[in-house]
DRENDO-1510 file (C-alpha; in Angstrom, 1 decimal, always signed):
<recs>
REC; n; res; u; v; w
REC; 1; UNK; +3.8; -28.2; -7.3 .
REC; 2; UNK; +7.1; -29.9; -6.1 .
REC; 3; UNK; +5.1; -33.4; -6.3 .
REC; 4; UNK; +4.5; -32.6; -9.9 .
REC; 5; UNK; +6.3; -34.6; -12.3 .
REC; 6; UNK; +9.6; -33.1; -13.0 .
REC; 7; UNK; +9.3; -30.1; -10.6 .
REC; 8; UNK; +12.6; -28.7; -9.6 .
REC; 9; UNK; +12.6; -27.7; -5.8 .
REC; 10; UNK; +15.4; -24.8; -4.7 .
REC; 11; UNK; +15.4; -23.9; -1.8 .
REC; 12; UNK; +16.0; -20.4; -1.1 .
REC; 13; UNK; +18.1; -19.1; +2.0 .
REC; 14; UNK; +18.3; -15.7; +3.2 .
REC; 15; UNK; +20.9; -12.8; +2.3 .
REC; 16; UNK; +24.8; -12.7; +3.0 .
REC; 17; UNK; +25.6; -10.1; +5.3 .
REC; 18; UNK; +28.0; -8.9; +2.0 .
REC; 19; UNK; +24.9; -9.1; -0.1 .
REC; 20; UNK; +22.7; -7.3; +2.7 .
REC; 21; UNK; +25.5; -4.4; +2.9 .
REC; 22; UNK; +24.5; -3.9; -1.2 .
REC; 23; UNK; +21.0; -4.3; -0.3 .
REC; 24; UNK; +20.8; -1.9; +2.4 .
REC; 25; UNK; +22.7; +0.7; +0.3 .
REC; 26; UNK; +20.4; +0.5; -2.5 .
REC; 27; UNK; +17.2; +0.9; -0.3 .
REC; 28; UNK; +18.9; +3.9; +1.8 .
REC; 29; UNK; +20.3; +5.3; -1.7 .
REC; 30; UNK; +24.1; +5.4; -0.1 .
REC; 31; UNK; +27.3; +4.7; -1.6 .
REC; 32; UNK; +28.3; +3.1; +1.6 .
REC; 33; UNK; +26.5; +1.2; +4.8 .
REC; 34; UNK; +28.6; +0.9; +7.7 .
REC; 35; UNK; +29.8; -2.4; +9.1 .
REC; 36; UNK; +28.4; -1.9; +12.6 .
REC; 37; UNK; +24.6; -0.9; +10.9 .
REC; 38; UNK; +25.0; -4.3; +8.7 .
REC; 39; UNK; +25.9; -6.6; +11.7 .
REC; 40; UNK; +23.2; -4.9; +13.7 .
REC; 41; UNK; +20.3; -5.5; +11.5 .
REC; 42; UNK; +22.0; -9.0; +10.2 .
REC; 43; UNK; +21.9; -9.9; +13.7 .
REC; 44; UNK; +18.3; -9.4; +14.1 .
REC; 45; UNK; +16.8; -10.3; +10.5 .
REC; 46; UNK; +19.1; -13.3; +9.7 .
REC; 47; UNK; +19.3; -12.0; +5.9 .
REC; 48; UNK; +16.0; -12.4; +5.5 .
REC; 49; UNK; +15.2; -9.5; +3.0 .
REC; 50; UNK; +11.6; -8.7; +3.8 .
REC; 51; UNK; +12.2; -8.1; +7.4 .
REC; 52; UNK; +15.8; -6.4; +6.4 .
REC; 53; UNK; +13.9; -3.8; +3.9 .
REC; 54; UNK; +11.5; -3.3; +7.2 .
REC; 55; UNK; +13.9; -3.1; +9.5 .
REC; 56; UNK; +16.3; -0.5; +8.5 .
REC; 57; UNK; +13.2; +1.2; +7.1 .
REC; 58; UNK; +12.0; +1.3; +10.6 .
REC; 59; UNK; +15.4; +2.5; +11.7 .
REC; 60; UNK; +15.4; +5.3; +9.0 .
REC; 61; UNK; +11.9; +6.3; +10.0 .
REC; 62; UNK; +12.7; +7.0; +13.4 .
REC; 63; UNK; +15.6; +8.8; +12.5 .
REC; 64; UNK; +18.1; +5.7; +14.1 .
REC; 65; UNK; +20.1; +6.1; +10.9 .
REC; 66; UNK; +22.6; +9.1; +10.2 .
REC; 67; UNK; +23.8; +9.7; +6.7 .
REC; 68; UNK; +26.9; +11.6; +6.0 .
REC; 69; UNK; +29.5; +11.5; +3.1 .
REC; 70; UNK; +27.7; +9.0; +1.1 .
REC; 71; UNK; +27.3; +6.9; +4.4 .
REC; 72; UNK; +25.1; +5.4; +6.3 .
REC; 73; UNK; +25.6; +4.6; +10.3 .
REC; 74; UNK; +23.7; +4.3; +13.4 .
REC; 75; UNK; +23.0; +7.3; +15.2 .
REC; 76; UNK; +25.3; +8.2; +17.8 .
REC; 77; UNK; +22.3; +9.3; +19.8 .
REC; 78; UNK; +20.9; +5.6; +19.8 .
REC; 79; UNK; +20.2; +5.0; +23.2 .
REC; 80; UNK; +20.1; +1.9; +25.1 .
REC; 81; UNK; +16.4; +2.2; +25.9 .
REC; 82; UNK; +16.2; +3.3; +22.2 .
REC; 83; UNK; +17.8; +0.2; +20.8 .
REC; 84; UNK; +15.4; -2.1; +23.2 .
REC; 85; UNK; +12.3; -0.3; +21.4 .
REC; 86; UNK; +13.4; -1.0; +18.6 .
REC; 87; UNK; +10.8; -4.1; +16.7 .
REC; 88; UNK; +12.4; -7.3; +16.5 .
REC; 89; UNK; +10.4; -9.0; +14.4 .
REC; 90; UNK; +8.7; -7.8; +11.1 .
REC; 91; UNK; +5.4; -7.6; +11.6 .
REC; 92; UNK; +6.7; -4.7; +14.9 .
REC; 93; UNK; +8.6; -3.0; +12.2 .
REC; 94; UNK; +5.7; -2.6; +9.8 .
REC; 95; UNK; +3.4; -1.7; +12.6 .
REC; 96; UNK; +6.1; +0.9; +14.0 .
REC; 97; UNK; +6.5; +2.2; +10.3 .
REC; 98; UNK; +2.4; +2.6; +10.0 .
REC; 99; UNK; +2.0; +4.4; +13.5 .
REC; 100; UNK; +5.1; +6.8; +12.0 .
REC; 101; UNK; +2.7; +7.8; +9.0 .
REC; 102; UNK; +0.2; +10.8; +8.6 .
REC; 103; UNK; -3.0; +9.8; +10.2 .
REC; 104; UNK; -4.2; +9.6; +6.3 .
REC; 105; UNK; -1.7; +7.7; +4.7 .
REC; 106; UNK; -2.1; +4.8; +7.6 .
REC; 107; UNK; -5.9; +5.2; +6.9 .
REC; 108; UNK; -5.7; +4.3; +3.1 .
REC; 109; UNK; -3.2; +1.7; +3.8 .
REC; 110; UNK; -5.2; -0.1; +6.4 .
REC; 111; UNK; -8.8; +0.2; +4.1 .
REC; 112; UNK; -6.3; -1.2; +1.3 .
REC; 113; UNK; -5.7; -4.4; +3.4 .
REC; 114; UNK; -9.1; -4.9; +3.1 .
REC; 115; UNK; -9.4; -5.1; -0.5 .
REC; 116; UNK; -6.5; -7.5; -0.6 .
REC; 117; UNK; -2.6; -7.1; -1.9 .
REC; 118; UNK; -3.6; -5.4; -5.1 .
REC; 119; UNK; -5.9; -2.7; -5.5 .
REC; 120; UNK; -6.9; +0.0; -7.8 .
REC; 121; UNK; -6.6; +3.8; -7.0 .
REC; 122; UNK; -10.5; +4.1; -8.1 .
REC; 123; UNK; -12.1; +1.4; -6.0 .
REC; 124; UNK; -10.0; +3.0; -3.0 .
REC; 125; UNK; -10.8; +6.3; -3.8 .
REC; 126; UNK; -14.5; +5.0; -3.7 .
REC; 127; UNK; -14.0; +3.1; -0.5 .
REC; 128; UNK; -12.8; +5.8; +1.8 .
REC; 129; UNK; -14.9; +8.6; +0.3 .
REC; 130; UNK; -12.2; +10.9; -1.2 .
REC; 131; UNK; -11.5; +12.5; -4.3 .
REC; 132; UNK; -8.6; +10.4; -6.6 .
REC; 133; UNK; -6.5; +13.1; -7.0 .
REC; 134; UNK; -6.1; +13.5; -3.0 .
REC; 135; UNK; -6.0; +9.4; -2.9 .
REC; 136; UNK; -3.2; +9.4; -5.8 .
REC; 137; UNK; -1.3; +11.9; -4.5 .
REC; 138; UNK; -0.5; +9.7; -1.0 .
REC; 139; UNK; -0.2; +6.6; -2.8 .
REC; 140; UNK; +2.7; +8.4; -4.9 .
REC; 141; UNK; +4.0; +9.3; -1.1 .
REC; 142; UNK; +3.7; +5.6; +0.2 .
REC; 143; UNK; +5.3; +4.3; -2.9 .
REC; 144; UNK; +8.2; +6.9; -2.1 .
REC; 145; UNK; +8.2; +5.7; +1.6 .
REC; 146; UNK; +8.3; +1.9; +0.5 .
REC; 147; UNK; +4.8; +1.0; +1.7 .
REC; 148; UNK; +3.2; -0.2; -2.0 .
REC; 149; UNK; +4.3; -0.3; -5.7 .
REC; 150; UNK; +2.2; +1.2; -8.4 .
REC; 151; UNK; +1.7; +0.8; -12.0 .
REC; 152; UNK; +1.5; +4.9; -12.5 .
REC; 153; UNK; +3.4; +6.4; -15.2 .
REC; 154; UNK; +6.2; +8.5; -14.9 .
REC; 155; UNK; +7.5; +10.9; -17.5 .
REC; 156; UNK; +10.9; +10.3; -18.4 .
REC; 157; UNK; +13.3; +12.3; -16.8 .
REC; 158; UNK; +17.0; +12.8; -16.1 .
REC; 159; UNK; +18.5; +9.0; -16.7 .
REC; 160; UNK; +18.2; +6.9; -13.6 .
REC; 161; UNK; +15.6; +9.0; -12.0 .
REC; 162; UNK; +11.7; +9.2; -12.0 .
REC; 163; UNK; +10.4; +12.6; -12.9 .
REC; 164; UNK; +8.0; +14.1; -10.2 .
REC; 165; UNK; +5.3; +14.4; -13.6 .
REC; 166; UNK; +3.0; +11.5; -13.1 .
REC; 167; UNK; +0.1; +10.1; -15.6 .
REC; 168; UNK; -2.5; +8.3; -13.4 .
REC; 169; UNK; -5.9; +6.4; -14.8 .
REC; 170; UNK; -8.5; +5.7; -12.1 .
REC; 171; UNK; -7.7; +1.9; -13.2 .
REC; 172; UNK; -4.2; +1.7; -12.2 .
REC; 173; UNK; -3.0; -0.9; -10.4 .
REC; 174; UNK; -1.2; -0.3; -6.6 .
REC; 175; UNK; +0.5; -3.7; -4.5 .
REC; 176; UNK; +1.6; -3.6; -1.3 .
REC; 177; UNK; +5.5; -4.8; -1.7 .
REC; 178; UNK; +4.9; -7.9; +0.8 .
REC; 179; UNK; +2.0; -10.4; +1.7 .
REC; 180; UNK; +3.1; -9.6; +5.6 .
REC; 181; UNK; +2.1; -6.3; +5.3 .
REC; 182; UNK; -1.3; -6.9; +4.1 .
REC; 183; UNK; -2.1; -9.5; +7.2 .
REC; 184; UNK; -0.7; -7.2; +9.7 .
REC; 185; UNK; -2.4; -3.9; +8.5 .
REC; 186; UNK; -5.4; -6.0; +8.3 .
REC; 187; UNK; -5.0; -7.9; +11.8 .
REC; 188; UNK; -4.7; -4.2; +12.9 .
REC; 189; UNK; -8.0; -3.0; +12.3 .
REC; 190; UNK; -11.2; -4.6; +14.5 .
REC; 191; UNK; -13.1; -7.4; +13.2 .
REC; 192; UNK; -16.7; -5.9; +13.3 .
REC; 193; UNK; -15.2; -3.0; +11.4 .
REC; 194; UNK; -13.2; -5.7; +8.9 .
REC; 195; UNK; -16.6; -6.8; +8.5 .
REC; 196; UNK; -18.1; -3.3; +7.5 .
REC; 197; UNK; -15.3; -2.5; +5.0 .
REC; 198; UNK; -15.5; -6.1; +3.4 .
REC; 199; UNK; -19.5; -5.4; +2.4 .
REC; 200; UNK; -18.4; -1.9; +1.4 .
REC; 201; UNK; -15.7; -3.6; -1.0 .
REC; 202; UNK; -18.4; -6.3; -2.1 .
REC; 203; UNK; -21.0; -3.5; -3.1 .
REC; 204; UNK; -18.3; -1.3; -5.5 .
REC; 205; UNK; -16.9; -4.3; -7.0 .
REC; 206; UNK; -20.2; -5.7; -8.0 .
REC; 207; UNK; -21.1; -2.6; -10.0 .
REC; 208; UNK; -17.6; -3.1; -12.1 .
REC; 209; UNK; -18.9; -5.5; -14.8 .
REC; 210; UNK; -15.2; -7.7; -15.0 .
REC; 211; UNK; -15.0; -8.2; -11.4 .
REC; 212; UNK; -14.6; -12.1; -10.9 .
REC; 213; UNK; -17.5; -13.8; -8.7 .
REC; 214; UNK; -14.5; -15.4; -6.7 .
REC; 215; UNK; -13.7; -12.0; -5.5 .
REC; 216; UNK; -17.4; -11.3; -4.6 .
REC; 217; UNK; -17.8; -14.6; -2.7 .
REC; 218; UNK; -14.4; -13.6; -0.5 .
REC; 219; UNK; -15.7; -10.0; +0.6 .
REC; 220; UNK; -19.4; -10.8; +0.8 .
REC; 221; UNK; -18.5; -14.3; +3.1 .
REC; 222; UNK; -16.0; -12.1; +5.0 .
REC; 223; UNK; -18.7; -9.6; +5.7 .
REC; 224; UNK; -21.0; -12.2; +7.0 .
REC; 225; UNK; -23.8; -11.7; +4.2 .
REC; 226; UNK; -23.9; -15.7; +3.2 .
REC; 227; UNK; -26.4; -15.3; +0.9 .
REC; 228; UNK; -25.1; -13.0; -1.1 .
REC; 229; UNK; -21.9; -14.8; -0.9 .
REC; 230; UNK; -23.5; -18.4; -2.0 .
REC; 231; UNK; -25.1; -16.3; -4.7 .
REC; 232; UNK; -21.9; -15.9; -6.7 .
REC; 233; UNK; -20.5; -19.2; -5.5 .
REC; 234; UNK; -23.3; -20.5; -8.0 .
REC; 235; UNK; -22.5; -17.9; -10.1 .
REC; 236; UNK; -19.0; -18.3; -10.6 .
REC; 237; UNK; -19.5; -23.1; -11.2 .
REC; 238; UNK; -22.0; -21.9; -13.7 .
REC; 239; UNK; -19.3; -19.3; -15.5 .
REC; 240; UNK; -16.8; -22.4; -14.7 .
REC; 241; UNK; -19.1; -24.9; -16.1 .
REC; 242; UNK; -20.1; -22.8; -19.2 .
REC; 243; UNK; -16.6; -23.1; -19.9 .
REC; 244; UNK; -15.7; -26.5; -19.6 .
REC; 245; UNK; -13.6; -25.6; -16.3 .
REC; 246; UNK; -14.8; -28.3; -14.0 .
REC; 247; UNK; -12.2; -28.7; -11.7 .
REC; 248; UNK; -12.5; -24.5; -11.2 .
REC; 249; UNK; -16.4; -25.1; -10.8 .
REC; 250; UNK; -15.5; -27.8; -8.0 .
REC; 251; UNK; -13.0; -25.4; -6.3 .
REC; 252; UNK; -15.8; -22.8; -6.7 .
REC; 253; UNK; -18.3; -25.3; -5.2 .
REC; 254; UNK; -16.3; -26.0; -2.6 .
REC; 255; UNK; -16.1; -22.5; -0.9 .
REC; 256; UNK; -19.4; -22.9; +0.2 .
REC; 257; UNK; -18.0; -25.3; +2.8 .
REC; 258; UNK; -15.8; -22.8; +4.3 .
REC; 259; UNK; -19.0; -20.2; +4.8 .
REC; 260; UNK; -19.7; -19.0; +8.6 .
REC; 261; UNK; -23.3; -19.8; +9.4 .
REC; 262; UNK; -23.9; -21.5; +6.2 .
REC; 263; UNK; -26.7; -22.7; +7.5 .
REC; 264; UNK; -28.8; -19.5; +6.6 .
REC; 265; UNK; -28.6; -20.6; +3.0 .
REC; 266; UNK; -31.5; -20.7; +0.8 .
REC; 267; UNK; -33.6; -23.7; -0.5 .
REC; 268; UNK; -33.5; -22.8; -4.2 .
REC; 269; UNK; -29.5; -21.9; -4.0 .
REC; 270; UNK; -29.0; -25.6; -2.0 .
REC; 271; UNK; -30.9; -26.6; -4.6 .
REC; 272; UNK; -29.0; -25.0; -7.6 .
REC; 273; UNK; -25.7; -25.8; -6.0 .
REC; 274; UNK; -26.4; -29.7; -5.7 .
REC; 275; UNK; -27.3; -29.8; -9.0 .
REC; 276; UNK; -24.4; -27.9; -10.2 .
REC; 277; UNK; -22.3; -30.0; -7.9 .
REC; 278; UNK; -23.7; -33.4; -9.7 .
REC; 279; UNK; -22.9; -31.8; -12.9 .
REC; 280; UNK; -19.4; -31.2; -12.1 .
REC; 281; UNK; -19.2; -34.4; -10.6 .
REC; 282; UNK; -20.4; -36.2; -13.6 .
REC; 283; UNK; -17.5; -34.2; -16.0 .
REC; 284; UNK; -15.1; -35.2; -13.3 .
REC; 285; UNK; -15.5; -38.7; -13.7 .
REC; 286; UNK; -16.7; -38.7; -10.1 .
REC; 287; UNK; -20.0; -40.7; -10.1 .
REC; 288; UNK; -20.3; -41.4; -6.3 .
REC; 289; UNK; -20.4; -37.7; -5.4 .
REC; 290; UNK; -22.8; -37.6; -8.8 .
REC; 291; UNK; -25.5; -39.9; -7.0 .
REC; 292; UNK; -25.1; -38.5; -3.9 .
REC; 293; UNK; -26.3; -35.2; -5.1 .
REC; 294; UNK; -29.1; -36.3; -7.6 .
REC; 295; UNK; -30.4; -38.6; -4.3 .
REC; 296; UNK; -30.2; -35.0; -2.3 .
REC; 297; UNK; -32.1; -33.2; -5.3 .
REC; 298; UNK; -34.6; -35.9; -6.9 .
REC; 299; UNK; -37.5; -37.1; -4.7 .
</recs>
């Protein structure tokens, strides 16, 4: 992007310790955050707001952080050996926030990684096997506690505040609030059991008719089942094709070569995909890669 032709680049740097003591407040919902708490966790974040949001999060959660009069401080209880605990980097204070959760709420989070940074409360719901009502009722709690954003609907209450009445549609949309989160809650869990949950995703989102193959190819490659995977890499260059999307069907194409154990691909998919890759090829304007692949599919 910032090769393109009359691309602006501006580069971003992190918070002011003034701008982080405004920050802080609004996340804590205080009037006030105390010097000493601001230098503290400017010290250790560098103004980075991600990690700061974690961070005194983190502090919050294990009750680091007393409020009083509009307020906020450290604890006067904070111990030495308490303040050496304490994560110094953001993926330790999202892992310290998770192993603070109920046992449940760190379940649905951590099957949530899974699926990727957005999800919807019915596919999760589906995925770990419990009713929506029970699944939307925590996700409303981990959106309280800072863990996700959601697209539910509140009822309008008093001005400036969210009414507890909630409208929820087993389509809504949920996000985890940063990338981060997602590849630490993920990295948490064990890779043959990534593996499981990955097929598990594939299978639900393949009965949902608007589900893009893309999406299918990710989870069924990351659950080691190539040929299913290769099946909608061919199905997603011929949607791409249909459509006159050639560089999308050569992107599409392309994920084949990032497949484990690739090699357990098919004859008739090789097949189809060499001809869809000369095809693409040709559109492209690409004609070495187009006689390369007719030579691999003609006789």
């Amino acid at each position: 992007v910032c090769a393109s032709v009359g691309a602006l680049e501006l580069p971003l740097g992190g918070l002011t310790q003034k701008h982080c003591e405004m920050f802080f407040a609004d996340i804590l919902g205080v009037d006030k955050v105390d010097p000493a708490l601001v230098s503290f966790i400017f010290e250790k974040t560098e103004g980075n707001p991600g990690f700061g949001e974690q961070f005194i999060s983190s502090l919050r959660d294990g009750q680091h952080i007393s409020i009083a009069d509009g307020i906020a401080r450290l604890s006067p209880e904070l111990t030495d050996a308490d303040r050496l605990a304490i994560p110094s980097s953001i993926e330790g204070s999202i892992l310290s926030r998770c192993d603070r959760l109920d046992p449940a709420q760190a379940f649905l989070l951590k099957m949530a990684s899974v699926v990727g940074k957005t999800f919807t409360v019915s596919l999760l719901a589906n995925l770990v096997e419990q009713p929506q009502g029970e699944v939307f009722q925590a996700l409303l709690e981990l959106e309280a506690k800072g863990f996700i954003t959601t697209s539910f609907r509140h009822s309008v209450g008093r001005p400036g505040r969210r009414s507890s009445r909630v409208s929820m549609k087993a389509e809504e949309h949920c996000s985890f609030k940063l990338n981060i989160m997602v590849s630490v809650l993920y990295n948490s869990l064990l890779f043959q059991r990534r593996k499981e949950i990955h097929l598990k995703v594939a299978e639900l989102l393949e009965k949902e008719p608007d589900t893009e193959p893309e999406i299918l190819v990710s989870h069924y490659s990351a659950g080691g089942n190539i040929p299913k995977a290769v099946q909608y890499i061919i199905a997603a260059a011929r949607q791409a094709v249909h459509n006159c999307q050639n560089k999308r069907a050569s992107a599409c194409l392309a994920m084949k070569d990032g497949l484990v154990g690739s090699g357990v691909v098919e004859p008739s998919q090789q097949m189809e995909l060499d001809l869809l890759s000369a095809l693409t090829s040709y559109h492209l304007g690409d004609f070495v890669q187009y006689s390369s692949r007719c030579e691999a599919v003609l006789p």
